[in-house]
C-alpha beads as a LAMMPS data file, in Angstrom:
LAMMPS data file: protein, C-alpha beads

264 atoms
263 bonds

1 atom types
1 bond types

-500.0 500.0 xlo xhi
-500.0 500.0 ylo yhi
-500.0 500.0 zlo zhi

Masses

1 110.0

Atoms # bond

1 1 1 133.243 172.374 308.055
2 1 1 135.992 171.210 306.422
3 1 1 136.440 167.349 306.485
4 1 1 138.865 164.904 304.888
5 1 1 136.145 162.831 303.018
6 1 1 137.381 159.633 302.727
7 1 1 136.034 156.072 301.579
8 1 1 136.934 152.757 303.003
9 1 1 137.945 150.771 299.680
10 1 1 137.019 147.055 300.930
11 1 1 134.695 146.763 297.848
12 1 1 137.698 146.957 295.223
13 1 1 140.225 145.235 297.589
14 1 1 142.022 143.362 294.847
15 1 1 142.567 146.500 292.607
16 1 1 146.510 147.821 292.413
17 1 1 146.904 151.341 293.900
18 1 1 147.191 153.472 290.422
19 1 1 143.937 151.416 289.685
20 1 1 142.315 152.458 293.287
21 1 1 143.408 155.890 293.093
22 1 1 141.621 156.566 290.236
23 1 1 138.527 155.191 291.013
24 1 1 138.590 156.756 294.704
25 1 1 139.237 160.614 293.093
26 1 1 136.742 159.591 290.382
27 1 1 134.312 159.452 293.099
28 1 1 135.224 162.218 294.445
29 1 1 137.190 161.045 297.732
30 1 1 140.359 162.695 298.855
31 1 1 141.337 160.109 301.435
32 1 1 141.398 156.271 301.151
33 1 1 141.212 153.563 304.588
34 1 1 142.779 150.484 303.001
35 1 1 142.286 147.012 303.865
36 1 1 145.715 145.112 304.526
37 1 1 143.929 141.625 305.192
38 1 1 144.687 138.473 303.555
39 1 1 141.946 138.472 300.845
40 1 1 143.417 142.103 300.009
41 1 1 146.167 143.943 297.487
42 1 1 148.243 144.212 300.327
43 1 1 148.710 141.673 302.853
44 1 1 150.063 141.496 306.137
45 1 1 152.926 138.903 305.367
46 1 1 153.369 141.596 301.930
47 1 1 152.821 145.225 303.714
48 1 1 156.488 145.844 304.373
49 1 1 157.021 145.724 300.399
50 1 1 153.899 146.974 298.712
51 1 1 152.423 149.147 301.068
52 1 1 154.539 152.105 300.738
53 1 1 154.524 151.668 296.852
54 1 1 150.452 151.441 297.313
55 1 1 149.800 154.503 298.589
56 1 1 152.070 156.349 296.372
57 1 1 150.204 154.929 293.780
58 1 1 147.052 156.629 295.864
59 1 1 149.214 160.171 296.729
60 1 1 149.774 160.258 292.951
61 1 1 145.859 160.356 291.844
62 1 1 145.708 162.781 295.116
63 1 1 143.844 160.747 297.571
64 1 1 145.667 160.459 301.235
65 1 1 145.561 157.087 303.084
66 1 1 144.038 157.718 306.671
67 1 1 144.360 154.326 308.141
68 1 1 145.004 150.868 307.202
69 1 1 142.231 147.764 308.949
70 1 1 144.518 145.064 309.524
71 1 1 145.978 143.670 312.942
72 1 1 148.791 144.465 315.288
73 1 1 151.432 142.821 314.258
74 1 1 154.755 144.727 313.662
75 1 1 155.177 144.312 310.094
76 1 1 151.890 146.544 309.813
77 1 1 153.790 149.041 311.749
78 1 1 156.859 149.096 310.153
79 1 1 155.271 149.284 306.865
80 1 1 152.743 151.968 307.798
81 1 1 155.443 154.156 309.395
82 1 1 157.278 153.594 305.918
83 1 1 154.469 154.582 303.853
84 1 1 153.417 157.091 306.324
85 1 1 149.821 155.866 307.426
86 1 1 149.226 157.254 310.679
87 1 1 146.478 154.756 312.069
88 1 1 145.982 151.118 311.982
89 1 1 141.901 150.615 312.921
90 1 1 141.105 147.466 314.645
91 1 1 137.751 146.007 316.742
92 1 1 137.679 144.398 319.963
93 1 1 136.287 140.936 319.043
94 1 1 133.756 138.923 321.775
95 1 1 134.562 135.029 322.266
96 1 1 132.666 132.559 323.732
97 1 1 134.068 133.142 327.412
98 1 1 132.012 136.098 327.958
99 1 1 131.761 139.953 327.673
100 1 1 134.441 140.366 330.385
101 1 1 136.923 138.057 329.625
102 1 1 136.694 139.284 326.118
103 1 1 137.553 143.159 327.335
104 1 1 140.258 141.627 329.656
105 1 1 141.632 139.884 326.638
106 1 1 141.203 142.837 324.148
107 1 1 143.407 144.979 326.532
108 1 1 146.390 142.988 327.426
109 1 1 146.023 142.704 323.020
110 1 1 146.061 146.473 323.091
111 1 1 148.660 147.133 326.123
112 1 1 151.079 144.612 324.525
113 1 1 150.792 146.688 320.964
114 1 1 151.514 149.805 322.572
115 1 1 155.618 149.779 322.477
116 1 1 154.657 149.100 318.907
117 1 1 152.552 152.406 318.459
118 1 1 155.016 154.495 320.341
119 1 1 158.308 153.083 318.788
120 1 1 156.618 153.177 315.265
121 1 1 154.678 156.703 315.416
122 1 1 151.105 154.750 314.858
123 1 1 148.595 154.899 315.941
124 1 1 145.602 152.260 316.937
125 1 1 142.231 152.833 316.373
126 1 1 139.086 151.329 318.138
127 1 1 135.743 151.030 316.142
128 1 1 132.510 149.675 318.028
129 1 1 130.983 147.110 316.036
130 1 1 127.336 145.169 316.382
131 1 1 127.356 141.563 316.958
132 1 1 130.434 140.002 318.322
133 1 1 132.546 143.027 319.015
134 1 1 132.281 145.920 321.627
135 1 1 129.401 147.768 320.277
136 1 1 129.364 150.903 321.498
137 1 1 131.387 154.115 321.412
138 1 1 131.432 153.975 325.355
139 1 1 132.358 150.382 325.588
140 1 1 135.478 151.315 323.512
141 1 1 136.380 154.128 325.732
142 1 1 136.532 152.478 328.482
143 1 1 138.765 149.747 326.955
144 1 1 140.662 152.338 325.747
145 1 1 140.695 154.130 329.781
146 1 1 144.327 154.631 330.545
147 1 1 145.930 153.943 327.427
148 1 1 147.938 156.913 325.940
149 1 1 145.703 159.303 324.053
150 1 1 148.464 160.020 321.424
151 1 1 148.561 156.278 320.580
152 1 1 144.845 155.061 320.794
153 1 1 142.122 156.602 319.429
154 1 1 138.291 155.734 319.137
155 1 1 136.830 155.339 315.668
156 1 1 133.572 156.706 316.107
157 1 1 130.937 154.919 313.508
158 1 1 127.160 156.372 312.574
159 1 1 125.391 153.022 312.239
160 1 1 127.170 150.744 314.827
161 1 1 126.445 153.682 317.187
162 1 1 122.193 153.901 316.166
163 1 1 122.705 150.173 316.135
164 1 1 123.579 150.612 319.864
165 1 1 120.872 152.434 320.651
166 1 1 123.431 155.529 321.061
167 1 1 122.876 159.332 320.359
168 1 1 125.717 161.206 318.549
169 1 1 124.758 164.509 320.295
170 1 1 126.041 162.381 323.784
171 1 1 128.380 160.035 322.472
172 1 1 130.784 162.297 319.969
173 1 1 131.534 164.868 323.151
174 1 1 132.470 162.240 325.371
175 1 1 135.211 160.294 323.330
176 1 1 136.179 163.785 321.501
177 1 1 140.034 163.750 322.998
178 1 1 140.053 160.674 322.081
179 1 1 138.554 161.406 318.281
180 1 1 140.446 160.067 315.423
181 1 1 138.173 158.851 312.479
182 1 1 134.228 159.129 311.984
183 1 1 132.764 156.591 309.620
184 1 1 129.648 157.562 307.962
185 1 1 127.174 154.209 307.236
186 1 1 123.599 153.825 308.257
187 1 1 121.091 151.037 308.928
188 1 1 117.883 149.878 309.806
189 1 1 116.702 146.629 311.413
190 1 1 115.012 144.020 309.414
191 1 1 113.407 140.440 310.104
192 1 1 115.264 137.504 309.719
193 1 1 113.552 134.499 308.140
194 1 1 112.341 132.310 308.941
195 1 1 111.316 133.439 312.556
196 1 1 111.962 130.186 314.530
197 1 1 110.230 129.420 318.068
198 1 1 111.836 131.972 319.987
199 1 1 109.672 134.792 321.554
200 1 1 111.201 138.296 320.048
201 1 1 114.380 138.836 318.912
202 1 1 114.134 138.215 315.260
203 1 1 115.797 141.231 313.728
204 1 1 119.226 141.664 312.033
205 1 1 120.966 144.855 310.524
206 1 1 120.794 145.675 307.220
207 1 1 122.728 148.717 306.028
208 1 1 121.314 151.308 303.950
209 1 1 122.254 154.424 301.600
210 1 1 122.639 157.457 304.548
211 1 1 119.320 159.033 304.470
212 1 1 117.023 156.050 305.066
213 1 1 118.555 154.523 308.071
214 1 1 118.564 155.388 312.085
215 1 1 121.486 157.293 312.245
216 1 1 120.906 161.029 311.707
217 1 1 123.976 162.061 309.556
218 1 1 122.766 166.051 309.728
219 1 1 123.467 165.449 313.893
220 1 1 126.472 163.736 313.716
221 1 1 128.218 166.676 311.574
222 1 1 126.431 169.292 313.479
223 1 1 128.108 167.715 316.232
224 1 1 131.494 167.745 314.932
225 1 1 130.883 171.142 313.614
226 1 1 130.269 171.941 317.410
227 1 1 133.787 169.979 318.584
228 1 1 135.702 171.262 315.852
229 1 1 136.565 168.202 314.456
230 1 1 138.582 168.461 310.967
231 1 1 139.629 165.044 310.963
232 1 1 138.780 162.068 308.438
233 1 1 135.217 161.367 307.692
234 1 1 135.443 157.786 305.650
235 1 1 132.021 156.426 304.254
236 1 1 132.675 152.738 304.534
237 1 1 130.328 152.206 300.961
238 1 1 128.654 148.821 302.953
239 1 1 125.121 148.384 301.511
240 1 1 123.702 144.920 302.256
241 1 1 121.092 145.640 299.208
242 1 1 123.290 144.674 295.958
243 1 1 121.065 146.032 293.676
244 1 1 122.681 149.317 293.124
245 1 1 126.754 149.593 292.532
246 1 1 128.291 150.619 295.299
247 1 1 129.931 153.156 293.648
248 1 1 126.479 155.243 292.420
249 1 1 125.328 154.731 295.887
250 1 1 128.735 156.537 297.688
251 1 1 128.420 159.304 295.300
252 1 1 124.679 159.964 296.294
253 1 1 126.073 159.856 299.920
254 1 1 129.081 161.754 299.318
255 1 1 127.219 164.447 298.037
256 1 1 124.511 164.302 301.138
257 1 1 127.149 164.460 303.914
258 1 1 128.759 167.182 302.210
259 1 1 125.572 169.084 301.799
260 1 1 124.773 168.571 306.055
261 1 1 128.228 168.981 306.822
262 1 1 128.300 172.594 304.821
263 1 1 124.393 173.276 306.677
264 1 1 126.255 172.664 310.000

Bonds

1 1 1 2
2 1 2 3
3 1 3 4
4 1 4 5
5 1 5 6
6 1 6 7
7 1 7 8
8 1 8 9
9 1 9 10
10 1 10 11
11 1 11 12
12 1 12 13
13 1 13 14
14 1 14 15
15 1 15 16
16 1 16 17
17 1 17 18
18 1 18 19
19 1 19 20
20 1 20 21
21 1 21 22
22 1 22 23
23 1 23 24
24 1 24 25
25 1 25 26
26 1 26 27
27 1 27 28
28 1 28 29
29 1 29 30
30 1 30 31
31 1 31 32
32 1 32 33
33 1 33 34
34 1 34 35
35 1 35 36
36 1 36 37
37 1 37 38
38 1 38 39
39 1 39 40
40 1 40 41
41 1 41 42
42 1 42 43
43 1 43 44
44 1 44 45
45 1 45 46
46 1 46 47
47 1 47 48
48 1 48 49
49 1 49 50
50 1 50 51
51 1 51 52
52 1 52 53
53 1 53 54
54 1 54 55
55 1 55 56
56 1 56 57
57 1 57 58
58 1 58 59
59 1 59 60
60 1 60 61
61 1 61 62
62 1 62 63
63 1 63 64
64 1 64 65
65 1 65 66
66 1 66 67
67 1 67 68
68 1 68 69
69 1 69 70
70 1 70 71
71 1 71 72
72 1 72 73
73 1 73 74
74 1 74 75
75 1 75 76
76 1 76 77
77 1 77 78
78 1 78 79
79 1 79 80
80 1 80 81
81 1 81 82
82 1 82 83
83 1 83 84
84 1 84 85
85 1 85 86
86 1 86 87
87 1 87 88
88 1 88 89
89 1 89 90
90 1 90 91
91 1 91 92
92 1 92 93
93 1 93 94
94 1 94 95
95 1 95 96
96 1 96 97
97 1 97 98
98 1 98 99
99 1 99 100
100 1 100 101
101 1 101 102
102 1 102 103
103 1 103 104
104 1 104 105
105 1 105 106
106 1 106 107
107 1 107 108
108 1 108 109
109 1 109 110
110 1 110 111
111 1 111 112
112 1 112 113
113 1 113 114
114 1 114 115
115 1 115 116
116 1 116 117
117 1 117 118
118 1 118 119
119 1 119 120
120 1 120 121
121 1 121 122
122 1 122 123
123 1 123 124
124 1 124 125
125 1 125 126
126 1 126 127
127 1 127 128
128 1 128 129
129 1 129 130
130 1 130 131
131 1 131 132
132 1 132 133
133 1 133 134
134 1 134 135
135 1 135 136
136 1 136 137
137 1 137 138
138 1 138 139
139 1 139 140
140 1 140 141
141 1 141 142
142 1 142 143
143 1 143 144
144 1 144 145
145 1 145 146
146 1 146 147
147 1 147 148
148 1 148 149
149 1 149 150
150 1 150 151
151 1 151 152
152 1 152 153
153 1 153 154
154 1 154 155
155 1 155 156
156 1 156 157
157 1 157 158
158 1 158 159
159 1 159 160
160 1 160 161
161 1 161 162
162 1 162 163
163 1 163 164
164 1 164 165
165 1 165 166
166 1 166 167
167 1 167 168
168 1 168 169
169 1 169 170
170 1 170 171
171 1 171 172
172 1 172 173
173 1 173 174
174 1 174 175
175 1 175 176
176 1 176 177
177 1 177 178
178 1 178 179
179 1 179 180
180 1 180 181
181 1 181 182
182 1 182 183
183 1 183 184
184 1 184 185
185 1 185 186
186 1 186 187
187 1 187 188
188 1 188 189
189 1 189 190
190 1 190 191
191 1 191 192
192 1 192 193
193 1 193 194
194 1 194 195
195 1 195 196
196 1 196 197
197 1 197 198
198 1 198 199
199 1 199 200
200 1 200 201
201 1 201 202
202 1 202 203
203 1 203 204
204 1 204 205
205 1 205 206
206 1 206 207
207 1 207 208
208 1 208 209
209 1 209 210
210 1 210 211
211 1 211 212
212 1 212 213
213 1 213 214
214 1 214 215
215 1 215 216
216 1 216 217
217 1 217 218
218 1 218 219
219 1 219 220
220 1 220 221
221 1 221 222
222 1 222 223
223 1 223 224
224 1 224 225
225 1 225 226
226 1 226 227
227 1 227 228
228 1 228 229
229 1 229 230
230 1 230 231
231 1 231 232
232 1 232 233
233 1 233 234
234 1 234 235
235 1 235 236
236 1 236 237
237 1 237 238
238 1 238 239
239 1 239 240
240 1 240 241
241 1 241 242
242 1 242 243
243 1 243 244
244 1 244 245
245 1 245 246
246 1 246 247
247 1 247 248
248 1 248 249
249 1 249 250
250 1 250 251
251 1 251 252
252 1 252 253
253 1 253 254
254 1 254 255
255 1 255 256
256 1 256 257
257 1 257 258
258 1 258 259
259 1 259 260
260 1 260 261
261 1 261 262
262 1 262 263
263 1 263 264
């Protein structure tokens, strides 16, 4: 199969797009999610000016930017319709009122951003996340039920759905139409310390290079070799051991996915 391998550039945030660009194709990534987030290059307040420079920057060292992870304000539209981003990935946070009211909440978020993705041409994309977000694949689909598939998609992700307890082989098929981005991370569970007086429950996720955690990366693209997906696959390059650069650790990974991806 034939993927647009991508990375998510979170861990060089601060770096200038001609900077970026070369260390993305240096890697050996065609295709770039950006953060536009406060603590980033680009901002939300500064999209509108810099983005569309940014990722000309990017387009000149040949690397494509799939998505931006911000929020849903309109400036991020505008700016990504200017510089021609097609998808602006978001999570459904949890607050303290409760699962429910959280979903509720998270819609009437989405359903008020949708004149936004149809008047700008962008689209909004869903990932499941562990901890205080919907966590699962299927949780976001059914947020998602109703919405217009041309304007919301699901960002599928390999650890936050193993995290879930989820299987790719079920998962992937069932929010296929509404497919728009796979991310490729893994992890494992690990004690937390110090245990505490609680009975069970003393675990956290800690996220690992591809091949040692519980998502099986050979499944997932076997799977999309099955759907005939050909859309971004961005490796998100989050490794909770700093021990190894991020960067030597993507390329090992980079070259594993592509190696399963080309057995699929």
């Amino acid at each position: 199969m034939t993927f647009l391998w991508s990375v998510f550039t979170k861990p060089w945030s601060t770096l200038p797009g001609d900077a970026l660009g070369r260390l993305v194709s240096g890697l050996g990534f065609t295709g770039a999610e950006i953060p536009v987030r406060d603590t980033a290059y680009v901002t939300p307040g500064e999209a509108g000016r810099l983005l569309p420079e940014f990722t000309a920057r990017l387009r000149a060292e040949g690397v494509e930017v799939i998505s931006v992870a911000s929020d849903l304000r309109e400036p991020v539209f505008a700016a990504c319709r200017e510089a021609g981003v097609p998808m602006i990935r978001v999570m459904a946070e949890l607050g303290p009122d409760g699962y429910a009211a959280s979903v509720r909440r998270a819609r009437r978020r989405l359903e008020d951003a949708a004149p936004l993705a149809e008047g700008y041409g962008v689209q909004i994309g869903v990932q499941p996340h562990h901890g205080r977000y919907v966590s699962s694949a299927l949780g976001v689909l059914d947020l998602l039920d109703g919405l217009p598939v041309g304007h919301f998609r699901v960002v599928w992700d390999a650890a936050h759905d193993a995290l879930a307890g989820d299987d790719p082989r079920i998962t992937l098929p069932l929010v296929a139409e509404r497919l728009g981005i796979v991310n490729l991370k893994n992890a494992i569970h690990v004690r937390t310390e110090p245990a505490g007086e609680a009975v069970g429950g003393h675990w956290k996720p800690w996220f690992v290079p591809g091949s040692e955690g519980l998502a099986d990366w050979s499944a997932v693209l076997g799977q999309l070799a099955e759907l005939g997906f050909t859309g971004p696959v961005c490796l998100s390059g989050q490794y909770s051991d700093p021990g190894v650069p991020v960067e030597k650790r993507l390329v090992a990974d980079l070259a594993a996915a592509r190696g399963a991806a080309g057995a699929a």
